[in-house]
C-alpha positions as CSV (number, residue, x, y, z in Angstrom):
1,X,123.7,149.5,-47.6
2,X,126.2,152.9,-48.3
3,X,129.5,151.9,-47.0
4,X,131.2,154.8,-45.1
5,X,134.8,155.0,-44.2
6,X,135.7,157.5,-41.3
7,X,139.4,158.8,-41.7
8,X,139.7,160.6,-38.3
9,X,137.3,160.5,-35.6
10,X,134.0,162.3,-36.3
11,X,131.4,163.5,-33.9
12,X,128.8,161.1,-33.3
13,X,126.3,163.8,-34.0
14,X,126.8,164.1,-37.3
15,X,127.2,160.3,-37.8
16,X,123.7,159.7,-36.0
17,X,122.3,161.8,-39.2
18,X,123.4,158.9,-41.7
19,X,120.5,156.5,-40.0
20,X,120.1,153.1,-40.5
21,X,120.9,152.5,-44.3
22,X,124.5,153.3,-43.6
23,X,127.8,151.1,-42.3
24,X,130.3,153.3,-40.7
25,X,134.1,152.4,-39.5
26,X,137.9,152.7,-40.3
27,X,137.8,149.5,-41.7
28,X,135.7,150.2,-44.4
29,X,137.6,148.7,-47.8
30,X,135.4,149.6,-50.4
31,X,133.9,152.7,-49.4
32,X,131.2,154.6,-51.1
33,X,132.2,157.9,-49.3
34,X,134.6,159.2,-46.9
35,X,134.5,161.8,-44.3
36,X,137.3,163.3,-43.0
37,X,139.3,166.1,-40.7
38,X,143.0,166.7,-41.0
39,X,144.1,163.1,-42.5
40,X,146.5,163.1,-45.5
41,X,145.2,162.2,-48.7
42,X,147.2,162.6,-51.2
43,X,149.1,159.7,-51.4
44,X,145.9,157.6,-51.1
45,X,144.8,155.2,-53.9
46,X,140.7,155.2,-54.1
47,X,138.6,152.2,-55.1
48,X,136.7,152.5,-58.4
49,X,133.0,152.4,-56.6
50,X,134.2,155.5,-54.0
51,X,131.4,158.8,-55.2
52,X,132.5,161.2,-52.4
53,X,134.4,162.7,-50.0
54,X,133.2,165.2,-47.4
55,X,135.9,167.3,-45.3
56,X,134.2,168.7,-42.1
57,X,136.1,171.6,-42.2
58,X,136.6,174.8,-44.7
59,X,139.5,173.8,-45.7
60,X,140.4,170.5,-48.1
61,X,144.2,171.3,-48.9
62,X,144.7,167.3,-47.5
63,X,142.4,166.3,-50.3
64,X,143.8,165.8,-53.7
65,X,140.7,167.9,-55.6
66,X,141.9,167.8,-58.6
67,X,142.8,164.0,-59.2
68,X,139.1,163.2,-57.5
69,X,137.2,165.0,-60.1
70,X,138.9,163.3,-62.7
71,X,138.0,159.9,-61.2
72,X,134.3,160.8,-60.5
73,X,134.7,161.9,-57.0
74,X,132.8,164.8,-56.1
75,X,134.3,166.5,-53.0
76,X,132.7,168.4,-49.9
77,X,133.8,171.1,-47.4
78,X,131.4,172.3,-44.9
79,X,131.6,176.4,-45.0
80,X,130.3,178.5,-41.6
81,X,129.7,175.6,-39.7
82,X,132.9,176.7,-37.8
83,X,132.1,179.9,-38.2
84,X,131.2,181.1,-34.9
85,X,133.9,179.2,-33.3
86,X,136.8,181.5,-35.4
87,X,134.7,184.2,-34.9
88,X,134.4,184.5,-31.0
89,X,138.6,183.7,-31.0
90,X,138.9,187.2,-33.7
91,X,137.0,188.7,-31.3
92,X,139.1,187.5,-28.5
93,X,142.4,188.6,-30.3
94,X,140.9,192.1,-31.2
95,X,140.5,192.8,-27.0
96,X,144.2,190.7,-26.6
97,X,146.2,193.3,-29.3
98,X,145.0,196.0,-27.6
99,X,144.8,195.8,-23.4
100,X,148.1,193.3,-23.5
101,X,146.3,191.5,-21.4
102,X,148.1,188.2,-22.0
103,X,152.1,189.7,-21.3
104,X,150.3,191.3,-18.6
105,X,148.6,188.4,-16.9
106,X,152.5,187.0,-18.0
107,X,153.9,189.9,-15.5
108,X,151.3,189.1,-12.8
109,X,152.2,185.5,-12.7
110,X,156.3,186.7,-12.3
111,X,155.1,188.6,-9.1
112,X,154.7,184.6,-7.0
113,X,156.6,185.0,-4.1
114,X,156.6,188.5,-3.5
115,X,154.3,188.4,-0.7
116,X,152.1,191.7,0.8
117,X,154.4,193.6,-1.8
118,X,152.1,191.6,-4.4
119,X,149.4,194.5,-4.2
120,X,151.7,197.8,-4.5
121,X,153.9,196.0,-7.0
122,X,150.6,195.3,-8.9
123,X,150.0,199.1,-8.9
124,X,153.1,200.5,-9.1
125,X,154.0,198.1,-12.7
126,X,150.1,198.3,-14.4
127,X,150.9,201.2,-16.7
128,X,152.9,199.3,-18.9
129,X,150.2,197.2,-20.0
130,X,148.2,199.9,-20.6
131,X,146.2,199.7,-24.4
132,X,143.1,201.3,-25.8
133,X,139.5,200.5,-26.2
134,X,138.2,199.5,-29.5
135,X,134.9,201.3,-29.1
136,X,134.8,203.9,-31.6
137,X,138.4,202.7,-33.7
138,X,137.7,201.4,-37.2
139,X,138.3,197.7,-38.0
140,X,138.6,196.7,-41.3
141,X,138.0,193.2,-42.5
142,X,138.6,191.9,-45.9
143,X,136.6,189.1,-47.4
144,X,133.1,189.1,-46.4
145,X,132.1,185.2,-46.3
146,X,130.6,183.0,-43.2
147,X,133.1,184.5,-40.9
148,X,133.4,187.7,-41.9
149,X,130.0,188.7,-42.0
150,X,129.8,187.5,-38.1
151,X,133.0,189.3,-37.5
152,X,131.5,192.6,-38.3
153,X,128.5,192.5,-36.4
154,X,130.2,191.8,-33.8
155,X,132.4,194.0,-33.5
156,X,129.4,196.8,-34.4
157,X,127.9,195.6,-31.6
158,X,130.9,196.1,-29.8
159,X,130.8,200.1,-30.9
160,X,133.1,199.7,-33.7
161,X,133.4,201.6,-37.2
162,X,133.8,198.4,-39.7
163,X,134.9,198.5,-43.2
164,X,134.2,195.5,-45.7
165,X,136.1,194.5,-48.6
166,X,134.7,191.7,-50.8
167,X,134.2,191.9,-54.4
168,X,132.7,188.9,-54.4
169,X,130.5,189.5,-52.0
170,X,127.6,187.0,-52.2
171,X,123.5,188.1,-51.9
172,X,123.3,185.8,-49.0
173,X,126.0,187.3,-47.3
174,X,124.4,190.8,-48.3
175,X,121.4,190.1,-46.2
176,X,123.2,189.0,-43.0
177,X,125.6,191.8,-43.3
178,X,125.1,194.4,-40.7
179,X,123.5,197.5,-42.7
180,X,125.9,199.6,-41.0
181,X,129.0,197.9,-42.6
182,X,130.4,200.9,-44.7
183,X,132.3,199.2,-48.0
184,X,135.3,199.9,-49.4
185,X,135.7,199.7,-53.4
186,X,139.2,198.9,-53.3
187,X,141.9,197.3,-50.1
188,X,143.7,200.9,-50.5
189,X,140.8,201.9,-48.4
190,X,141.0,199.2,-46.0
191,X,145.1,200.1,-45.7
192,X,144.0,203.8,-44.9
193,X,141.6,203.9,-42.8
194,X,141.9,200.9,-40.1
195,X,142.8,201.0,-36.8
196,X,142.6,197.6,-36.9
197,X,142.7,195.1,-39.8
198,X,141.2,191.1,-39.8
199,X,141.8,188.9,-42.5
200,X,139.1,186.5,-44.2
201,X,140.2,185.6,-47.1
202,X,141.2,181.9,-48.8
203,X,144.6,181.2,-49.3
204,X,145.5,181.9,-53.5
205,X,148.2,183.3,-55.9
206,X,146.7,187.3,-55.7
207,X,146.3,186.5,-51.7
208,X,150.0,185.0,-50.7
209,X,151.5,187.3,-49.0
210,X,148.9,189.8,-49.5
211,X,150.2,192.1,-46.2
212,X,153.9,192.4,-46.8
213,X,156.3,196.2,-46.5
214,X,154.7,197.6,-49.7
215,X,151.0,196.9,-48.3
216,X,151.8,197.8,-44.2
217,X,153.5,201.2,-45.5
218,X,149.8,202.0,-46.9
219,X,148.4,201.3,-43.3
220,X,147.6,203.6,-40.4
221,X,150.5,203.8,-38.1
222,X,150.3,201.5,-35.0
223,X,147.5,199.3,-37.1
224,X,146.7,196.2,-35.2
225,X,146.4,192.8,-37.6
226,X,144.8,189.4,-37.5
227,X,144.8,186.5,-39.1
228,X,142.2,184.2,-38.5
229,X,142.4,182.7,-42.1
230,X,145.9,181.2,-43.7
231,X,149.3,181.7,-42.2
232,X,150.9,182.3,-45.7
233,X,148.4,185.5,-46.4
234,X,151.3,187.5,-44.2
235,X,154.5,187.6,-45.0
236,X,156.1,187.0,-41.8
237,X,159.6,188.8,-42.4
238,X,158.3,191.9,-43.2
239,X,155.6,191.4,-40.5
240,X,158.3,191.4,-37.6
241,X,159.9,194.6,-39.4
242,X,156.8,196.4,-39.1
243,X,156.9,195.4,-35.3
244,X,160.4,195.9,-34.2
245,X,159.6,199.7,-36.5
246,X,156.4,200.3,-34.4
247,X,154.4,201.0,-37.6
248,X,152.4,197.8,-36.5
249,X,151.5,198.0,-32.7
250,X,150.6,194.1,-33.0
251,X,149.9,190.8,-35.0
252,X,147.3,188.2,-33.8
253,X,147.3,184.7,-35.8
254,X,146.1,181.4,-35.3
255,X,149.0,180.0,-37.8
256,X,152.2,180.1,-35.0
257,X,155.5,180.1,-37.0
258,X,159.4,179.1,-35.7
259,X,159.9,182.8,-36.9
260,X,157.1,184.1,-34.6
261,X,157.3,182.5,-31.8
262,X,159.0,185.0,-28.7
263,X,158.4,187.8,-30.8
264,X,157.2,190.9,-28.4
265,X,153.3,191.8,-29.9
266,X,152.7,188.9,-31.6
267,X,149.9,186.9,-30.4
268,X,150.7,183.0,-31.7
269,X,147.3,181.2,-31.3
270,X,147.7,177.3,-31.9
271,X,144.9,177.0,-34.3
272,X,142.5,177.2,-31.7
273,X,139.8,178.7,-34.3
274,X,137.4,175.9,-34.6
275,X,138.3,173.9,-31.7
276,X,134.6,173.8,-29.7
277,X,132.5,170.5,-29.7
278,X,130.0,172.8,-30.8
279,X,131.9,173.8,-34.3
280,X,133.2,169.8,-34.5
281,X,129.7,168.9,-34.6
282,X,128.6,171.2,-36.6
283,X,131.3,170.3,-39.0
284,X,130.1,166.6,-38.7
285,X,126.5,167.1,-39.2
286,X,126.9,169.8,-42.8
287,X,129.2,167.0,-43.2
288,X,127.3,163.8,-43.0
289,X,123.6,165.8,-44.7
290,X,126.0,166.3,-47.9
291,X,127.4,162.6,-48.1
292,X,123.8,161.4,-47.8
293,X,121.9,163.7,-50.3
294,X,124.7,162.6,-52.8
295,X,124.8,159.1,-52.4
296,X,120.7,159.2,-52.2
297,X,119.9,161.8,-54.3
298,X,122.3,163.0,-56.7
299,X,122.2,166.1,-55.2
300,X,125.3,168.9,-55.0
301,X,125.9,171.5,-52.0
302,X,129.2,172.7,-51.2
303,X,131.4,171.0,-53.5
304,X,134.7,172.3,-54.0
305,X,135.6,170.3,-57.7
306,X,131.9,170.7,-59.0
307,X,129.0,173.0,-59.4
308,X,125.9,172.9,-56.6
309,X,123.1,171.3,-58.5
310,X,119.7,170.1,-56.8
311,X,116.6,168.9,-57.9
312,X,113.3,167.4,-56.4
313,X,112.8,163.7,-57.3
314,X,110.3,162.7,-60.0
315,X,107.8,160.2,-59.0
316,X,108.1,156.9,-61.1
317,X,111.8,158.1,-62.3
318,X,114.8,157.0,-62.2
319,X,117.8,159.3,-61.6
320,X,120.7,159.8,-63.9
321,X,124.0,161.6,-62.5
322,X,127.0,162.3,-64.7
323,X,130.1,164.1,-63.8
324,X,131.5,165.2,-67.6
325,X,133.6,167.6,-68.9
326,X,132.0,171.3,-69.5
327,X,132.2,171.3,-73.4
328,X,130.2,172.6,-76.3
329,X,127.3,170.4,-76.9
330,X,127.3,168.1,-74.3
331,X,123.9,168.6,-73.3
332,X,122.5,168.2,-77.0
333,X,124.7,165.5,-77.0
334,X,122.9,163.7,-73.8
335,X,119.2,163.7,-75.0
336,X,120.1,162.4,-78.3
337,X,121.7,159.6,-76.6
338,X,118.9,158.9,-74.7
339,X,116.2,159.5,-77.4
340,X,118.1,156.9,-79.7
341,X,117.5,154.4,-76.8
342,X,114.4,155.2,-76.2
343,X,114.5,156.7,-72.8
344,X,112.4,159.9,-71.9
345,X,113.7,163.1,-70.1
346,X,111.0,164.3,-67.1
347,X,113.4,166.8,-65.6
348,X,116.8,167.9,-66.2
349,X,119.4,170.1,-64.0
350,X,122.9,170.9,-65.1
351,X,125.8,173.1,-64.3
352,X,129.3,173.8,-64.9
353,X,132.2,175.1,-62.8
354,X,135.2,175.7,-64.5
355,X,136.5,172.7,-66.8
356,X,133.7,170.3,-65.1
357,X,130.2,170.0,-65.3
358,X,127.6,168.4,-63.4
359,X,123.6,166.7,-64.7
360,X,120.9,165.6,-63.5
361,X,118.3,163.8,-65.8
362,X,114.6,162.5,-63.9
363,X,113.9,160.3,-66.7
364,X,111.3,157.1,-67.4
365,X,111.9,154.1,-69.5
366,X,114.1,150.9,-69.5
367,X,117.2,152.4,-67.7
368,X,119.5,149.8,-66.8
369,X,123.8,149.4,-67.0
370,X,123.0,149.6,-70.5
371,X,122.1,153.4,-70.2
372,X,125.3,154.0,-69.1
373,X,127.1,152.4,-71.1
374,X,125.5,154.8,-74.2
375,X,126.1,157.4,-72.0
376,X,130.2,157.2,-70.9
377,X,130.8,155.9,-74.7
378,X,130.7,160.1,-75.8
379,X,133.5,162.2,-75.6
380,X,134.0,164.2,-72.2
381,X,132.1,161.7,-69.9
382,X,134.0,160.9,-67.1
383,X,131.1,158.9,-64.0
384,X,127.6,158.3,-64.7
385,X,125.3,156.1,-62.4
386,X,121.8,155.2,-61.9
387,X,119.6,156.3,-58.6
């Protein structure tokens, strides 16, 4: 029985998919895997016997990635299963920037008290909450993944002019991209052209910061901007500049700051994005199908320290995994290994991402502890087991 420790509360949905075979708690001691949601793990120490850890969630800067790869665990996330969640709140902030519906709902709410002057005050104050339709303006959205695929067709839909921006732009994500999406070659375009700007981008290096003075002074005057993605991809000082200037009309982000908070046209969401049951157990269920084709299988989707690698079972094999570094002649390296010992290769998958690598080997013979013991005694093995 798989022994599954639970760091945060995690839908029962997704936990219903681990069946029978599985023993789930916070208690666990030893576990085999771990799922997760916003809990701390850096400072954690993990048994020797733990394989995985799945974050249901995009994001897995409370996992310590790095230091798990190196000790054999392979880590999850569980992209576009919040997807439509953010979306519908990007959507939601694109109407907010513009009608000022919120400082005017704000306004209404002042008027308590006033009695039958309610009505004419009503009339008489409207026009300063007055804000454009975003039929026919130009929204430009850079990065092109789960949620900013959905973001555009949306907003098509909604009669909107949308401009992409994702080099990386995925074949998947070319197919459920809205054929009407018109694509920019380089962010200059974006900066140019946009009434309206959303950001969909991770959090790196080139992206910190990314809209700052030098990047807003390439942007249409009284551009409208959202952040949907990470708080740091805006520098907030020069944000509030831009404001107080008027060369941004308004700033919508899930990622409320001390320094943004009271400001007049921001819109501080409090990380509402993938707050719906429906995204939780979403989340839960990508979540928990991961964990349990690892542990079973051997199989990799949506790791975040190691490559996606898959492959059907072989009947009457056994099933060989080993995380190992990606270096010259490791895979020459395996078969011989095997062949010395007299152990037979039916099917074989293997892939690299970055410094690490991930196998596969289907093989038949006398495969016991062993086998792995030839295996880890080569240079650059770092977790091999037995299915």
């Amino acid at each position: 029985m798989y022994q599954i420790k639970c760091l945060n509360k995690i839908s029962p949905l997704g936990i219903s998919r681990l069946g029978d075979n599985y023993h789930i708690g916070d208690d666990i001691e030893n576990p085999d895997a771990i799922l997760v949601r916003s809990a701390a793990m850096h400072d954690m120490e993990f048994n020797q016997n733990l394989l995985a850890i799945a974050r249901a969630g995009a994001g897995t800067n409370n996992i310590p990635v790095d230091r798990c790869v190196k000790e054999g665990i392979a880590v999850f996330n569980t992209p576009g299963a919040n997807a439509n969640a953010v979306k519908e709140l990007v959507i939601t902030a694109l109407l907010l920037t513009s009608r000022k519906i919120v400082s005017g709902i704000q306004w209404a709410n002042e008027l308590k008290g006033k009695g039958d002057e309610v009505g004419k005050l009503v009339e008489k104050g409207k026009s300063s909450f007055v804000g454009p339709e975003i039929a026919g303006k130009t929204l430009g959205i850079i990065g092109l993944g789960a949620i900013g695929i959905l973001v555009a067709n949306a907003a098509e839909a909604l009669g909107m002019n949308v401009i992409g921006y994702d080099p990386f732009l995925s074949v998947e994500g070319a197919w459920g991209l809205s054929r009407n999406t018109q694509r920019a070659l380089t962010l200059d375009e974006i900066y140019a052209n946009c009434d309206y700007i959303s950001l969909h981008v991770p959090l790196t290096p080139d992206t910190k910061e990314m809209i700052n003075t030098t990047t807003i002074a390439q942007m249409k005057e009284k551009v409208r901007i959202l952040n949907f993605a990470r708080g740091d991809l805006v520098n907030n000082n020069d944000l509030i500049k831009a404001l107080v200037d008027g060369r941004v009309s308004a700033y919508a982000t899930d990622f409320p700051t001390e320094a943004l908070l009271g400001i007049e046209n921001v819109l501080a969401i409090p990380h509402l994005g993938a707050s719906t049951p429906e995204s939780e157990d979403n989340c839960a269920c990508m979540a928990a199908d991961e964990i349990k084709d690892y542990l079973e299988n051997g199989n990799i989707k949506n790791s975040v320290n190691l490559p996606d690698v898959s492959m059907p079972r072989e009947n009457g094999a056994k099933r060989v995994c080993i995380i190992h570094q990606n270096i010259p002649n490791m895979i020459s390296t395996l078969t011989s290994v095997l062949a010395n010992i007299g152990i037979n290769i039916e099917n074989m998958q293997s892939k690299s991402k970055k410094e690490y690598a991930y196998t596969i080997l289907d093989v038949t013979g006398n495969v016991d502890d062993d086998t792995i013991k030839a295996i880890k005694n080569n240079e650059g093995m770092i977790f091999v087991r037995i299915i």
